[in-house]
N, CA and C atoms as an extended XYZ file, in Angstrom:
315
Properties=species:S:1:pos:R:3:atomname:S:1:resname:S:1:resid:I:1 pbc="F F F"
N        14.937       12.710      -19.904 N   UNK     1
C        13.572       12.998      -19.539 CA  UNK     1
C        13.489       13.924      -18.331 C   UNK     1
N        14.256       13.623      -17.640 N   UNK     2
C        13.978       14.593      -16.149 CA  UNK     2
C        14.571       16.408      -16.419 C   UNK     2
N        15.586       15.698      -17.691 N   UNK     3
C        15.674       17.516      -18.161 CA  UNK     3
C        14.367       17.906      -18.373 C   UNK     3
N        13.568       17.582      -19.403 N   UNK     4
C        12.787       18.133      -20.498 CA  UNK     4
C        11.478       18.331      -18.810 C   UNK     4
N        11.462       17.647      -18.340 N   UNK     5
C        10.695       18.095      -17.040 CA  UNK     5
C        10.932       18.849      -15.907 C   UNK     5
N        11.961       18.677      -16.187 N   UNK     6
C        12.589       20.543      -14.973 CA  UNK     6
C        12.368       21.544      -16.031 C   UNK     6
N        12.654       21.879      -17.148 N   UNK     7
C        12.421       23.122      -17.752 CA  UNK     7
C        10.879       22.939      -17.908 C   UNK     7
N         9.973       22.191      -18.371 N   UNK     8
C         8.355       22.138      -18.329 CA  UNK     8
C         8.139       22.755      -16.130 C   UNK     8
N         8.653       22.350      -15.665 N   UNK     9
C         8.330       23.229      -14.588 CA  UNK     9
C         8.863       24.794      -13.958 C   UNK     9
N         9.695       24.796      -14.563 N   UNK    10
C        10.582       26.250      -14.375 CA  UNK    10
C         9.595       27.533      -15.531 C   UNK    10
N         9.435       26.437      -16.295 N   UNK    11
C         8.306       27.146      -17.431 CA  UNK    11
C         7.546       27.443      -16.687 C   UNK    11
N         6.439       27.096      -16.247 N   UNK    12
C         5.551       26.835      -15.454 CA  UNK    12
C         5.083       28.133      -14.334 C   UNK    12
N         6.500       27.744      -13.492 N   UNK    13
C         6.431       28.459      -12.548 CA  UNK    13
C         6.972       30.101      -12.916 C   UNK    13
N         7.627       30.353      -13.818 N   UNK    14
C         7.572       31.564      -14.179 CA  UNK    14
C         6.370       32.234      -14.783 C   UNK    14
N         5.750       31.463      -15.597 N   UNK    15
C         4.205       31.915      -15.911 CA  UNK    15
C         3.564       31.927      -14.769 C   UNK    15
N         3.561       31.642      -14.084 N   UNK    16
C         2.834       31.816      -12.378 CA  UNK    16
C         3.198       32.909      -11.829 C   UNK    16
N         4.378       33.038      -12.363 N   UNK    17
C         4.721       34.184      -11.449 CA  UNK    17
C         4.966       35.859      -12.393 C   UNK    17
N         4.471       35.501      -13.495 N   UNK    18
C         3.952       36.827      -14.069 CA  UNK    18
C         2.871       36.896      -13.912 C   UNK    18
N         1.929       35.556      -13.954 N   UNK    19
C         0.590       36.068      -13.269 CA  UNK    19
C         0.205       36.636      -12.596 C   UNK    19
N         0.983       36.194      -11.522 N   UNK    20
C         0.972       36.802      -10.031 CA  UNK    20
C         1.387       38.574      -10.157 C   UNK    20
N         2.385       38.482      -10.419 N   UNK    21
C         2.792       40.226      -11.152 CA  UNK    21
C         1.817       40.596      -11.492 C   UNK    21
N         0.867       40.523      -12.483 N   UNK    22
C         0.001       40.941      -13.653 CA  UNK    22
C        -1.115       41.263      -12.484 C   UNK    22
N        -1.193       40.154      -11.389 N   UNK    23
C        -2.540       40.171      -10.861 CA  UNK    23
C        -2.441       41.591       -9.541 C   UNK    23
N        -1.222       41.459       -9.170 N   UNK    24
C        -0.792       42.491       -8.455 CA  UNK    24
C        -1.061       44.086       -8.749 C   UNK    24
N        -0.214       43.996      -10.258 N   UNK    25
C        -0.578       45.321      -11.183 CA  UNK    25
C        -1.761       45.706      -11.484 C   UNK    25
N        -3.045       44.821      -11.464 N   UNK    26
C        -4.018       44.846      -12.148 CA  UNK    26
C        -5.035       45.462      -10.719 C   UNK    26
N        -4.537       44.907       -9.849 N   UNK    27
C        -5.364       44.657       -8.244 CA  UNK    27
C        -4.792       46.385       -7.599 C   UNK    27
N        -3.428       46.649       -7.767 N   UNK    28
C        -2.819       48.229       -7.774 CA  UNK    28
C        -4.305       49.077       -8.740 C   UNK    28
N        -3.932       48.869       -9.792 N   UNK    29
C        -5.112       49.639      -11.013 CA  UNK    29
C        -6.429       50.088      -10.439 C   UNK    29
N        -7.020       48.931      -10.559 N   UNK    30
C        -8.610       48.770       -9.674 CA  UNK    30
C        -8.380       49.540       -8.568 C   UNK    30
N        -7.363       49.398       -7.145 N   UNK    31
C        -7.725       50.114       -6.521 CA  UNK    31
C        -7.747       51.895       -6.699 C   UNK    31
N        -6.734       51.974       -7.067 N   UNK    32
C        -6.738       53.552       -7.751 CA  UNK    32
C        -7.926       54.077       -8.435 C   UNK    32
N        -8.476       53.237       -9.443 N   UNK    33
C        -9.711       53.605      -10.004 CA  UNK    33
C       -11.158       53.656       -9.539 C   UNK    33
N       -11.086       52.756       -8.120 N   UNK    34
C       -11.756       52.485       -7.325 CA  UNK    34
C       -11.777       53.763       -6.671 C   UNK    34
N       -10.636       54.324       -6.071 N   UNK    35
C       -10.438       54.973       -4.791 CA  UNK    35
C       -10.755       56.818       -6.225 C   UNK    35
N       -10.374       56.358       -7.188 N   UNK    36
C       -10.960       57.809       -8.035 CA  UNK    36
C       -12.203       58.017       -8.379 C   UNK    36
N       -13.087       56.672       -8.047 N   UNK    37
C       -14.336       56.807       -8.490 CA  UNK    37
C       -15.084       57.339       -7.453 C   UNK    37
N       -14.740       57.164       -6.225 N   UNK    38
C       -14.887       57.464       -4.643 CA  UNK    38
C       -15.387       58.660       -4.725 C   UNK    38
N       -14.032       59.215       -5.189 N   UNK    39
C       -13.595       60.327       -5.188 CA  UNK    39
C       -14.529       61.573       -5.833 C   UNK    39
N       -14.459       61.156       -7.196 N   UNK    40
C       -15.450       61.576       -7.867 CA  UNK    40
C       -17.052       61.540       -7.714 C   UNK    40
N       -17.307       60.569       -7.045 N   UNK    41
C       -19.086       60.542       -6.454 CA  UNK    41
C       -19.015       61.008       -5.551 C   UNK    41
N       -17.978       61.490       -4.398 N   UNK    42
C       -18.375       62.546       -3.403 CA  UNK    42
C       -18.298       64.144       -4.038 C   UNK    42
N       -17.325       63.960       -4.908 N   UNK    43
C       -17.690       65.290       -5.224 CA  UNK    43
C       -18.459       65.950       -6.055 C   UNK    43
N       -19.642       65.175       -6.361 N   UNK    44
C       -20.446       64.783       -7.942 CA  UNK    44
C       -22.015       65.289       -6.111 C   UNK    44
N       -21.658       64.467       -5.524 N   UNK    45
C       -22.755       64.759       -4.223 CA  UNK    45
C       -22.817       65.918       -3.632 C   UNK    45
N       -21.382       66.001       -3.384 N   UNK    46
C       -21.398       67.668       -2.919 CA  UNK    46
C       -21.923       68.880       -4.208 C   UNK    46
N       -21.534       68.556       -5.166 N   UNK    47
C       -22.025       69.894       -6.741 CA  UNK    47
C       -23.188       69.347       -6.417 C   UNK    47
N       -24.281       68.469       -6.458 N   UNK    48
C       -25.767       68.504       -6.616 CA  UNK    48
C       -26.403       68.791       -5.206 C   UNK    48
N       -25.593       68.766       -3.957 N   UNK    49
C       -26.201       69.830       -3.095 CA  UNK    49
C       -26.148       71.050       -2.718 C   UNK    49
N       -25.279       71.474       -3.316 N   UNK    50
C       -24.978       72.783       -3.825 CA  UNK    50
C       -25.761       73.524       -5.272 C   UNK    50
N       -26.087       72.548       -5.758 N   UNK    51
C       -26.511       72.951       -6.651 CA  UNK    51
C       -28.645       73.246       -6.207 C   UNK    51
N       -28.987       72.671       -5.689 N   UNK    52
C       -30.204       72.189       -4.942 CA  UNK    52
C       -30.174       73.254       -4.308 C   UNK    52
N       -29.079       73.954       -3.338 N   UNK    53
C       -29.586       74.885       -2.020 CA  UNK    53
C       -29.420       76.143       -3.089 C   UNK    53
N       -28.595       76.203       -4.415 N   UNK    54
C       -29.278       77.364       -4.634 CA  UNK    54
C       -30.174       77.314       -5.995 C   UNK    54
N       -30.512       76.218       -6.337 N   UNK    55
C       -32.074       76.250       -6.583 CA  UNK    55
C       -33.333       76.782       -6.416 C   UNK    55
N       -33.258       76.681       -4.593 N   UNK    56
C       -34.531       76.679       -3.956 CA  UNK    56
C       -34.421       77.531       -2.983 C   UNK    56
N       -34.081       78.791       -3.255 N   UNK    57
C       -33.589       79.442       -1.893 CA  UNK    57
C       -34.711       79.853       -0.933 C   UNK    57
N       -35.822       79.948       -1.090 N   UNK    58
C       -36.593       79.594       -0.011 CA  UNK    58
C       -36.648       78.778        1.005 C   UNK    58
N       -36.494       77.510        0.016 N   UNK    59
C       -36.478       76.071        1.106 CA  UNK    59
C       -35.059       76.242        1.887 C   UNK    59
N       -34.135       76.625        1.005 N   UNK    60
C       -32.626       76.727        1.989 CA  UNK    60
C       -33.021       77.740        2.882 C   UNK    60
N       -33.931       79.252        3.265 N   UNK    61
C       -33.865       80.203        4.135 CA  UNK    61
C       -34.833       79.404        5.125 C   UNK    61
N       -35.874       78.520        5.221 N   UNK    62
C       -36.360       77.894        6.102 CA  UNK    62
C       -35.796       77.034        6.527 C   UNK    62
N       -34.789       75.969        6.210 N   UNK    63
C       -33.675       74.972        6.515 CA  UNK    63
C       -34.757       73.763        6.174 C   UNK    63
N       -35.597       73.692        5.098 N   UNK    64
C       -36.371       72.044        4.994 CA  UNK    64
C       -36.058       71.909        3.733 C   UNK    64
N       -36.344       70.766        2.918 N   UNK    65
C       -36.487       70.215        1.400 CA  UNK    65
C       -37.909       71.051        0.654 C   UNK    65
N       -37.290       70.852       -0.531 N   UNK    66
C       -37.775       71.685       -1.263 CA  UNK    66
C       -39.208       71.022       -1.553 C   UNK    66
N       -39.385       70.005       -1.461 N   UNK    67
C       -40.735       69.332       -1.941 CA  UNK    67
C       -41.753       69.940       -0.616 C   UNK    67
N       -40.757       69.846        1.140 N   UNK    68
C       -41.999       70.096        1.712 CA  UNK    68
C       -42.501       71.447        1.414 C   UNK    68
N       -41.890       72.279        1.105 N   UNK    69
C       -42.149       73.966        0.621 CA  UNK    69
C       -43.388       73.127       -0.489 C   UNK    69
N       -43.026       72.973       -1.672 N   UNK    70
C       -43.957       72.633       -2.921 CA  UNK    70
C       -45.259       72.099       -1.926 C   UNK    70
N       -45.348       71.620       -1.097 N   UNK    71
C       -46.372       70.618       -0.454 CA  UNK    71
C       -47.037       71.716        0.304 C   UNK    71
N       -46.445       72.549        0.721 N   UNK    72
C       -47.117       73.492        1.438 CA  UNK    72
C       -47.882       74.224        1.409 C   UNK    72
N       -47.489       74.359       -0.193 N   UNK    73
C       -47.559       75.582       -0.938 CA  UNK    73
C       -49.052       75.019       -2.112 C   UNK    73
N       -48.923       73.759       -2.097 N   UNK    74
C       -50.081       73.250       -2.869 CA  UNK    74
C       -51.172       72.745       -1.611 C   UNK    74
N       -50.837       73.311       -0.147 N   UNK    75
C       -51.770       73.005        0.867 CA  UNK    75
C       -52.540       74.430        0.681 C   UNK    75
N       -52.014       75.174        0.710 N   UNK    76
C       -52.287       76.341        1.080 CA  UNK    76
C       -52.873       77.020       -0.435 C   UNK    76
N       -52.896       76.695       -1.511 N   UNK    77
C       -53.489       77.288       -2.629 CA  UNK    77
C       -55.261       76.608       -2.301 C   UNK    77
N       -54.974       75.041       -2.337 N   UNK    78
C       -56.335       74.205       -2.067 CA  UNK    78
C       -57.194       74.883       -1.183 C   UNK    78
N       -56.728       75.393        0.301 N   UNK    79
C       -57.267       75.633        1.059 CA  UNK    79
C       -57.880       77.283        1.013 C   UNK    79
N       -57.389       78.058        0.257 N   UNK    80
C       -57.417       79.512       -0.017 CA  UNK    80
C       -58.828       79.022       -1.064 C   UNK    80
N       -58.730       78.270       -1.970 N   UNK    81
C       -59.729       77.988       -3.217 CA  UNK    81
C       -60.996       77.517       -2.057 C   UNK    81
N       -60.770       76.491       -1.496 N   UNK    82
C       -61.994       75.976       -0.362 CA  UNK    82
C       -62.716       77.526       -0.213 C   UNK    82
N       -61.638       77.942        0.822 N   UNK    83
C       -62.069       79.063        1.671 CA  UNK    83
C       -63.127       80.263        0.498 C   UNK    83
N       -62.563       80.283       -0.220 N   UNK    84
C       -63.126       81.456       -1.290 CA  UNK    84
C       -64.450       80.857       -1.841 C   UNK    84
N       -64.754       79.534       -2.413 N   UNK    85
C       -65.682       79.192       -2.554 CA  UNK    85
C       -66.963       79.591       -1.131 C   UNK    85
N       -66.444       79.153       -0.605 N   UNK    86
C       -67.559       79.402        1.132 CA  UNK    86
C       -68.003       80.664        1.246 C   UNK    86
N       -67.223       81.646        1.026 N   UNK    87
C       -67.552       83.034        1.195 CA  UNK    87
C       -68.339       83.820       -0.149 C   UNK    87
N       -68.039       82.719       -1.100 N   UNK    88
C       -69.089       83.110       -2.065 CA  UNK    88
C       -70.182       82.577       -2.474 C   UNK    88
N       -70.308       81.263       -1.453 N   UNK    89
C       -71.673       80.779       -1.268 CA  UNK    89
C       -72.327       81.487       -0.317 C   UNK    89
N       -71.898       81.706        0.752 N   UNK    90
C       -72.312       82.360        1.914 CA  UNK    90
C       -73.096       83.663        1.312 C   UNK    90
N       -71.721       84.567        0.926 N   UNK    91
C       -72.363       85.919        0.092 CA  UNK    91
C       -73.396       85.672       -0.761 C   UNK    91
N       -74.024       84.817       -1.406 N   UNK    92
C       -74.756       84.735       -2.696 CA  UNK    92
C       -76.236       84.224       -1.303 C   UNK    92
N       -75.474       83.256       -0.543 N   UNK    93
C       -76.783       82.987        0.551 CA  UNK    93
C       -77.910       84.304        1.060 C   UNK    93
N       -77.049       85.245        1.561 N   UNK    94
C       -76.844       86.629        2.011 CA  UNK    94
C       -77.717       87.350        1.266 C   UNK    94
N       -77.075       87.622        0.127 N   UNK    95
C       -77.798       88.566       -1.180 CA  UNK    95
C       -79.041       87.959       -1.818 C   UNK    95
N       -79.132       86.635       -2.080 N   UNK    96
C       -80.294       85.533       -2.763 CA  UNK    96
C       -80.596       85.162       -1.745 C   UNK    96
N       -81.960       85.440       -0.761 N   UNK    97
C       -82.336       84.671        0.037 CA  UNK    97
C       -83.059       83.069       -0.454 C   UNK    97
N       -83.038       82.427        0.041 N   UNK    98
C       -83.954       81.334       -0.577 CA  UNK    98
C       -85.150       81.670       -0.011 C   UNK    98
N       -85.883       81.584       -0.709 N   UNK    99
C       -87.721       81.361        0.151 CA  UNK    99
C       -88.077       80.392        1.040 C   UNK    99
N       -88.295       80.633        1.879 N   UNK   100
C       -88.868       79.552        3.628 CA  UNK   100
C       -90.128       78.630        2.508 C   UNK   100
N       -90.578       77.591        2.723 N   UNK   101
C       -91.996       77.444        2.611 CA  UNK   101
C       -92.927       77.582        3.524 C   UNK   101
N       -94.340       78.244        3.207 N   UNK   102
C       -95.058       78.443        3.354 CA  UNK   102
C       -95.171       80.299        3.575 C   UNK   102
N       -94.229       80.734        2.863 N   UNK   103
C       -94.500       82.202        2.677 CA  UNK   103
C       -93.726       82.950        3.684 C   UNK   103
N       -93.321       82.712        4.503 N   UNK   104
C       -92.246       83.676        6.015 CA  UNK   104
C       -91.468       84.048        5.165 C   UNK   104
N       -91.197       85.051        5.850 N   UNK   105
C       -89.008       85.312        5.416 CA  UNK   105
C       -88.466       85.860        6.257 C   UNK   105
């Protein structure tokens, strides 16, 4: 009996210790794939800001993001449309007088 139970533990402990191997090899793997994935999302960051500054080469010759340009740029259309309306109320004020009541002008 004490045979058949030293080899049930020698068993044992060698399966433990390919585990251990396996877990080693496996823990090696991951990090490599880890440390390539790294790798690859910095350089996946760097191509899409590169890719962005020459996108927008305006926004890159002012040194801001490209949305505040777009934002600026939809400030400044609104405000040109305002402005133009006014000057063609004004003008039409100008040219069409309205009538005073009671007859003045």
């Amino acid at each position: 009996m004490p045979r058949a139970l030293s080899f049930h533990w020698s068993h044992q402990g060698n399966a433990w210790f390919k585990a251990v191997a396996a877990r080693r090899k496996r823990g090696d793997r991951c990090r490599d794939l880890e440390a390539q994935e790294r790798k690859a999302l910095a350089d996946l960051a760097a191509a899409r800001a590169e890719v962005r500054a020459m996108a927008d080469p305006q926004a890159q010759a002012l040194h801001v993001d490209s949305n505040t340009v777009r934002t600026i740029q939809a400030v400044a259309m609104v405000s040109m449309c305002l402005a133009a309306g006014y000057l063609i109320a004004f003008g039409a004020g100008l040219i069409w007088p309205r009538p005073r009541p009671g007859g003045a002008s």
